[in-house]
Structures are given as structure tokens and as C-alpha cells.
C-alpha positions in Angstrom: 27.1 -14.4 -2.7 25.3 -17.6 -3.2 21.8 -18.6 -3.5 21.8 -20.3 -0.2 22.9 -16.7 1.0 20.4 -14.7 -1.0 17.5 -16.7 -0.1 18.5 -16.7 4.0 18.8 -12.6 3.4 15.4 -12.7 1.3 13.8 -15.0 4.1 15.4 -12.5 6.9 13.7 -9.4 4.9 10.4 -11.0 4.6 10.2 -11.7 8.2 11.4 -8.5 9.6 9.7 -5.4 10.7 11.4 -3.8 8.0 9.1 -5.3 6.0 6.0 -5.9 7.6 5.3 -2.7 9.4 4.9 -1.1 6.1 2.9 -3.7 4.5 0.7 -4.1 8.0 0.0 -0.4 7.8 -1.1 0.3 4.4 -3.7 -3.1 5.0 -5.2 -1.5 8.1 -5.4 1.5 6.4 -6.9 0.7 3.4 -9.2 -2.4 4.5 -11.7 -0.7 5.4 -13.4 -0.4 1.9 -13.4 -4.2 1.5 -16.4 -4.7 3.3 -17.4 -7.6 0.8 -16.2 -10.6 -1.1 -17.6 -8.9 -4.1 -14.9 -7.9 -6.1 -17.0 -5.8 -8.0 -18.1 -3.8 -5.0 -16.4 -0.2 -5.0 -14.3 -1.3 -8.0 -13.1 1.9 -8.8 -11.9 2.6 -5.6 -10.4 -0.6 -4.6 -8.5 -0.5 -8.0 -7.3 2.7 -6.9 -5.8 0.8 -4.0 -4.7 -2.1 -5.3 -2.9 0.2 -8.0 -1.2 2.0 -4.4 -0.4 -1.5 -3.2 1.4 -2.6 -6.6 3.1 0.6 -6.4 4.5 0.8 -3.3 5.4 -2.7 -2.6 7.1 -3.2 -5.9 9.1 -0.3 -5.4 10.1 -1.4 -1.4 10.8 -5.0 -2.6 12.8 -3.9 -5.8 14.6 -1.5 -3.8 15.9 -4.3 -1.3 16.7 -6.7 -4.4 18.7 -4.6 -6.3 20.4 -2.6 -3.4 20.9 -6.1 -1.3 20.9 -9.1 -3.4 22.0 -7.5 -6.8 18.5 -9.0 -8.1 15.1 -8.4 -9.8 12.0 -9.7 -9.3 12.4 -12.3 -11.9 15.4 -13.3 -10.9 13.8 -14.0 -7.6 11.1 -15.8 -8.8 13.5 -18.1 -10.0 15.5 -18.1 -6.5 12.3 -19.0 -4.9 11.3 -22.0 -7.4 14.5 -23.2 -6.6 13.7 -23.0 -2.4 10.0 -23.7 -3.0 9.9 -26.7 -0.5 11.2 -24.1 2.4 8.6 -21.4 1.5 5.0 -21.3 3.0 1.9 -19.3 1.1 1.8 -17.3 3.7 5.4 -16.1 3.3 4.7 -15.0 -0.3 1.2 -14.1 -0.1 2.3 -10.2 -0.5 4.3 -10.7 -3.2 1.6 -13.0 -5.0 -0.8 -10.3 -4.0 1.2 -7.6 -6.3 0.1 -9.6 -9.6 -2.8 -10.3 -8.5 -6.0 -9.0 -7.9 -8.3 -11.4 -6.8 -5.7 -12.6 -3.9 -5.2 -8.8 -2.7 -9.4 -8.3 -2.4 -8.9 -11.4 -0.2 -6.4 -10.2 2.1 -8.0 -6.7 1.9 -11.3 -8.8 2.6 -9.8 -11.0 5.4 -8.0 -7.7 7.2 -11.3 -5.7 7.3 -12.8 -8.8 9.2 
């Protein structure tokens, strides 16, 4: 399979209910304790969370890369550096969100709006 190939299938997983039901429901769930932009606010619970989040997505989005594009997550790192002009922050906000914190309390933050 090509690159070209496993970035269409990667763009065609990130857009697909497949992949944003989940995602969509454990945000509505779990917004509701990010009643702040204080970080520090509930920490121990909204690391409990975050922890969830990094769990659960990592182990959706690993499954579909190593089951469907014979990848990692490093290796698509590099695929996406190498289609970075054809990807929007919004596309990769969920996966940007699993390293970091400060971007999930954001989205958390925005959702609970």
C-alpha cells in the first residue's frame, strides 16, 4: 500500500462515525467537570479523565493502524508530516489532545460550553 493510500484510509477513519461517535461520546460524557479554564480546578479528577481519554483513544487508534495500515503511531506521525499541507488542526486535534494535557482541558473546556 502506498502512503498516498494510507493517508486517504487514515483521512477516511478520522472523518467517519467510526471514529467520532466514540470520541463525541466520551466528551459529552465527561465535560461536564470542566466547568473552568483553570486547569488546576478538580485536578485529580480531570487527570482521572484525561488518563480515560489517553487510554481509550490510544488503544481505538492503534487498533485501526496496526489492523488497517500495518502502522504505529510514530509511523503515522511521520505519514502525516509528510501530508501536513492537506491536514487541518481541527482534524488532529484528538490525536494532539492524547499527549497533551493542556489541549484536552480545552476541548473538555470548549464541550462543557
Amino acid at each position: 500500500m502506498t502512503e498516498d493510500d494510507k493517508f486517504d484510509m487514515f483521512l477516511d477513519f478520522i472523518y467517519s462515525d467510526e471514529w467520532l461517535l466514540p470520541i463525541d461520546s466520551f466528551i459529552e460524557y465527561n465535560c461536564l467537570i470542566f466547568t473552568s479554564a483553570d486547569e488546576t480546578e478538580s485536578m485529580q479528577e480531570k487527570t482521572r479523565i484525561y488518563n480515560d481519554y489517553r487510554d481509550t483513544i490510544a488503544n481505538y487508534i492503534d487498533k485501526f493502524l496496526r489492523n488497517c495500515l500495518g502502522m504505529n503511531r510514530g509511523q503515522l506521525g511521520e505519514l502525516c508530516a509528510n501530508f501536513q499541507d492537506e491536514l487541518d488542526y481541527d482534524d488532529m486535534v484528538h490525536f494532539l489532545a492524547l499527549e497533551d494535557y493542556q489541549l484536552f482541558h480545552q476541548v473538555m473546556f470548549e464541550a462543557n460550553k
